[in-house]
Biotite code that builds the C-alpha atoms (Angstrom):
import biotite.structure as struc

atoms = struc.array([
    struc.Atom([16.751, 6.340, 9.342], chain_id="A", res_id=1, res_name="UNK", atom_name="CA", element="C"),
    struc.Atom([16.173, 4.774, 5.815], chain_id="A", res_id=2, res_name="UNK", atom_name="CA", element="C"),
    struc.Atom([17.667, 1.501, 4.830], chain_id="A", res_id=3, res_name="UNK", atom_name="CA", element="C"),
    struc.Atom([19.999, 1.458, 1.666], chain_id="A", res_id=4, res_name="UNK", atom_name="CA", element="C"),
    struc.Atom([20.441, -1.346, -0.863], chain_id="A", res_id=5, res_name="UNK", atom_name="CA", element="C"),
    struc.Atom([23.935, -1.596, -2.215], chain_id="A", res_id=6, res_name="UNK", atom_name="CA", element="C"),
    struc.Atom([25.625, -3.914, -4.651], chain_id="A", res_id=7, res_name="UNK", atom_name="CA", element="C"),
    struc.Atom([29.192, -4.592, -5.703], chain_id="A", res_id=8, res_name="UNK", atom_name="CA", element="C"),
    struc.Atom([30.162, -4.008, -9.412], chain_id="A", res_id=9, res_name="UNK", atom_name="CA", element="C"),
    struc.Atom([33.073, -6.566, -8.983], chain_id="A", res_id=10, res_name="UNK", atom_name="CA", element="C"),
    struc.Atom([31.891, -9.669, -6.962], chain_id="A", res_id=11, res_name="UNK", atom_name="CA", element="C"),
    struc.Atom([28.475, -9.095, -6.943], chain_id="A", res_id=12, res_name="UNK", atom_name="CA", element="C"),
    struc.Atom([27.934, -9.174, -3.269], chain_id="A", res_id=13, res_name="UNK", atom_name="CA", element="C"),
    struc.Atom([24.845, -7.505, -2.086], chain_id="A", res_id=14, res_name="UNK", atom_name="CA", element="C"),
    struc.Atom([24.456, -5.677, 1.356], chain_id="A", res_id=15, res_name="UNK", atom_name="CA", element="C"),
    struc.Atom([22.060, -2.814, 3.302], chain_id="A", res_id=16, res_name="UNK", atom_name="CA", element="C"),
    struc.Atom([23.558, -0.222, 5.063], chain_id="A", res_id=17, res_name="UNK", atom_name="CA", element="C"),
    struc.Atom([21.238, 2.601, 7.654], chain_id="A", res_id=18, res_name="UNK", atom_name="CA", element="C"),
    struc.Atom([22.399, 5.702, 6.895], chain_id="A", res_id=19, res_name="UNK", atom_name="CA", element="C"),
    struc.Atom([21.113, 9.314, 7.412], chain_id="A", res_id=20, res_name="UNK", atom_name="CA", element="C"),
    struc.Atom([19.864, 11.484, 4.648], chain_id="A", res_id=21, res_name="UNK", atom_name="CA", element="C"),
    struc.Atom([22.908, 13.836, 5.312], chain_id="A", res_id=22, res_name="UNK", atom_name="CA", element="C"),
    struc.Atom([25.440, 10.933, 5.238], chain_id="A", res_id=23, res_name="UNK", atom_name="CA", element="C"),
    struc.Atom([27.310, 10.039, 1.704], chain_id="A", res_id=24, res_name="UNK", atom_name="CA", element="C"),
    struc.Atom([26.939, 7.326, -0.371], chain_id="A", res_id=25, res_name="UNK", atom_name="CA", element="C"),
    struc.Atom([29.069, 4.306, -0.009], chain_id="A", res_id=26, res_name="UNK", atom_name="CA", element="C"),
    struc.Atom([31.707, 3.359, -2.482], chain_id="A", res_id=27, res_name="UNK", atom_name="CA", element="C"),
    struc.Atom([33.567, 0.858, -1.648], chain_id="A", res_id=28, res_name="UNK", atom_name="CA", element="C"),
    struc.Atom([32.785, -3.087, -1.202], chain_id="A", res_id=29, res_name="UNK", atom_name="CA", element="C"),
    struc.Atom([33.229, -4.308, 2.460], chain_id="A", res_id=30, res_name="UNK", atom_name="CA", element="C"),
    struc.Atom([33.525, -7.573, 1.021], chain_id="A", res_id=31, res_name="UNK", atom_name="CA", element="C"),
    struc.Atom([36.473, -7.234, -1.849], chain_id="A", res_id=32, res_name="UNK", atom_name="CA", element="C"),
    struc.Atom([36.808, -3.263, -2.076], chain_id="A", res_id=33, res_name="UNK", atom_name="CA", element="C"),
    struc.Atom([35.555, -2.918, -5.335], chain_id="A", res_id=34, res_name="UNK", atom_name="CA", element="C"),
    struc.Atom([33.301, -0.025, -6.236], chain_id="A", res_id=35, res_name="UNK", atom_name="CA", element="C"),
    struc.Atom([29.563, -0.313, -5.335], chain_id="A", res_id=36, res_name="UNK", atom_name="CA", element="C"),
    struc.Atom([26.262, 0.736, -6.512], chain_id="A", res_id=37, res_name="UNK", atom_name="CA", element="C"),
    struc.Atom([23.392, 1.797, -4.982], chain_id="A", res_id=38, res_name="UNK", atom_name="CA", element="C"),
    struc.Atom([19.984, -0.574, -5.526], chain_id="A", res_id=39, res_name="UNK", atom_name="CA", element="C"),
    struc.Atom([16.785, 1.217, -6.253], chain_id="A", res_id=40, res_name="UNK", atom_name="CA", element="C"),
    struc.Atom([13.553, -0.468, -5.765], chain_id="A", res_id=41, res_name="UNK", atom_name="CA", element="C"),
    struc.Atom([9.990, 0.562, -5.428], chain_id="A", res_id=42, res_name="UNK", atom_name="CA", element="C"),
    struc.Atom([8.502, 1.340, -2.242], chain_id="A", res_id=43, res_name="UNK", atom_name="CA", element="C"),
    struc.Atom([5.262, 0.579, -1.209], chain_id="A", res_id=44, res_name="UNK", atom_name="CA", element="C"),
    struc.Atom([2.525, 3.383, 0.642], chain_id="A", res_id=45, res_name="UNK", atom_name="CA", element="C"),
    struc.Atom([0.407, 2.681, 3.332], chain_id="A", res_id=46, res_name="UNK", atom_name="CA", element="C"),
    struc.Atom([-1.975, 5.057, 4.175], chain_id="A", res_id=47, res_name="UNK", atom_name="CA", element="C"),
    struc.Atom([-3.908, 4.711, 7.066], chain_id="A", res_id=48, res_name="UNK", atom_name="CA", element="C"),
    struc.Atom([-6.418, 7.026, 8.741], chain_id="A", res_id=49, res_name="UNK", atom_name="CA", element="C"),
    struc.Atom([-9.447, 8.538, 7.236], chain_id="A", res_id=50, res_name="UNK", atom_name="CA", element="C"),
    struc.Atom([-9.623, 11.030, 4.375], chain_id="A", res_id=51, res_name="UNK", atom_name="CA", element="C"),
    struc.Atom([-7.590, 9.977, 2.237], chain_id="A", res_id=52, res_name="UNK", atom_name="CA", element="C"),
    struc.Atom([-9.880, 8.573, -0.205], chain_id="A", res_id=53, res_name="UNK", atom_name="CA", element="C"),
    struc.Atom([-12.870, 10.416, -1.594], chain_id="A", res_id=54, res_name="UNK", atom_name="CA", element="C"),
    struc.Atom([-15.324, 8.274, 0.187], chain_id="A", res_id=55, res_name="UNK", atom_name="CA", element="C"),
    struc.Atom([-13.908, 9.128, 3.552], chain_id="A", res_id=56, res_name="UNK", atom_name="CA", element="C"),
    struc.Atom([-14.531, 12.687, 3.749], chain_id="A", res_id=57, res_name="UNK", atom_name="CA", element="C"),
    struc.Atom([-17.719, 12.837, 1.477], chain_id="A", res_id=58, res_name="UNK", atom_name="CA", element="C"),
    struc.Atom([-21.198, 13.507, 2.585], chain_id="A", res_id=59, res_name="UNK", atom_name="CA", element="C"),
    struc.Atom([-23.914, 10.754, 1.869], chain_id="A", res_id=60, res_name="UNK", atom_name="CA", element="C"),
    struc.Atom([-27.288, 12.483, 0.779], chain_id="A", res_id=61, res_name="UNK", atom_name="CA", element="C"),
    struc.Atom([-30.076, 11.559, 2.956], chain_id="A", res_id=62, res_name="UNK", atom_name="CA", element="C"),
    struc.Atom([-33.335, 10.723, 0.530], chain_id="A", res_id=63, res_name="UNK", atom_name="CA", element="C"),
    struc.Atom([-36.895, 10.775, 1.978], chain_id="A", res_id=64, res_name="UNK", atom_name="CA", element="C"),
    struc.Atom([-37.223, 7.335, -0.302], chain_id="A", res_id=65, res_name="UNK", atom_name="CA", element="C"),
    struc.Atom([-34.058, 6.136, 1.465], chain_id="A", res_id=66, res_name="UNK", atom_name="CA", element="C"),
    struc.Atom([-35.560, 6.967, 5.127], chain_id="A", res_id=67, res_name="UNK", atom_name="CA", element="C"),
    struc.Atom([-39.322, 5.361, 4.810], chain_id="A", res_id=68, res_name="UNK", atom_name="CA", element="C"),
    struc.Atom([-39.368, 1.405, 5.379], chain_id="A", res_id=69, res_name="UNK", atom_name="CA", element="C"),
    struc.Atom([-40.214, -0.583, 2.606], chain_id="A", res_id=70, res_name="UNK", atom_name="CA", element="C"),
    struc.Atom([-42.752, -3.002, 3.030], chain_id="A", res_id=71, res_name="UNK", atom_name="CA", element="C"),
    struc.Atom([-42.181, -6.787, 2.409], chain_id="A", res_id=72, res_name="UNK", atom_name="CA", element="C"),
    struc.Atom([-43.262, -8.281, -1.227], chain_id="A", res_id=73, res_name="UNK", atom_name="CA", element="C"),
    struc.Atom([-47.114, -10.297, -0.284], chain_id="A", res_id=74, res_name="UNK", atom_name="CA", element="C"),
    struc.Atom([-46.036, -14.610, -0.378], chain_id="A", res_id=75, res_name="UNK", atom_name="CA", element="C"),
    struc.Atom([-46.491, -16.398, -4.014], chain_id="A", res_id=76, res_name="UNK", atom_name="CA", element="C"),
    struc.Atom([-49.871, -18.744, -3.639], chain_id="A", res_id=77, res_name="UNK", atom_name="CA", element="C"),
    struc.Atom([-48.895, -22.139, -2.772], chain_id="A", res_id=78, res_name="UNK", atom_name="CA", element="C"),
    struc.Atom([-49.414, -24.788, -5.993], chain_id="A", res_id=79, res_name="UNK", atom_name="CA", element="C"),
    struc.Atom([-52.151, -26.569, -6.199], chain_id="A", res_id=80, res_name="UNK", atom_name="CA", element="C"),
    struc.Atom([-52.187, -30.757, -5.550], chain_id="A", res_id=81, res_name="UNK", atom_name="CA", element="C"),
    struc.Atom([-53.691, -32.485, -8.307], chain_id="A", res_id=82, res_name="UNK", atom_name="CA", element="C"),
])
């Protein structure tokens, strides 16, 4: 069941009430009776699993360049002591 913010118009006291989708909003204050209002705020998604992003779900070409070892670059010559 979702959490709802509410805050009083009259003595600005702040609560969260668990309700169902189906219930009604609240009205009154618990603290002074006054009328409330309800608090929107933005929600943050999580989404876990895979395919959600493109990346997940896509197919990686396979190169023949990607697939043959490459060798190692030859060693630089030493300097020479003078």
């Amino acid at each position: 069941m979702p959490t709802y913010q509410y805050a009083c118009t009259a003595c600005s006291h702040e609560f969260e009430a668990v309700q169902s989708f189906s219930d009604d909003s609240l009205t009154t204050c618990p603290e002074c009776e006054g009328e409330i209002r309800k608090i929107y705020s933005a929600v943050g998604v999580v989404f876990k699993g895979s395919g959600f992003y493109k990346t997940d779900s896509a197919k990686k070409p396979v190169s023949k360049e990607s697939s043959t070892p490459v060798a190692p670059a030859p060693a630089a010559p030493a300097p020479k002591a003078d």
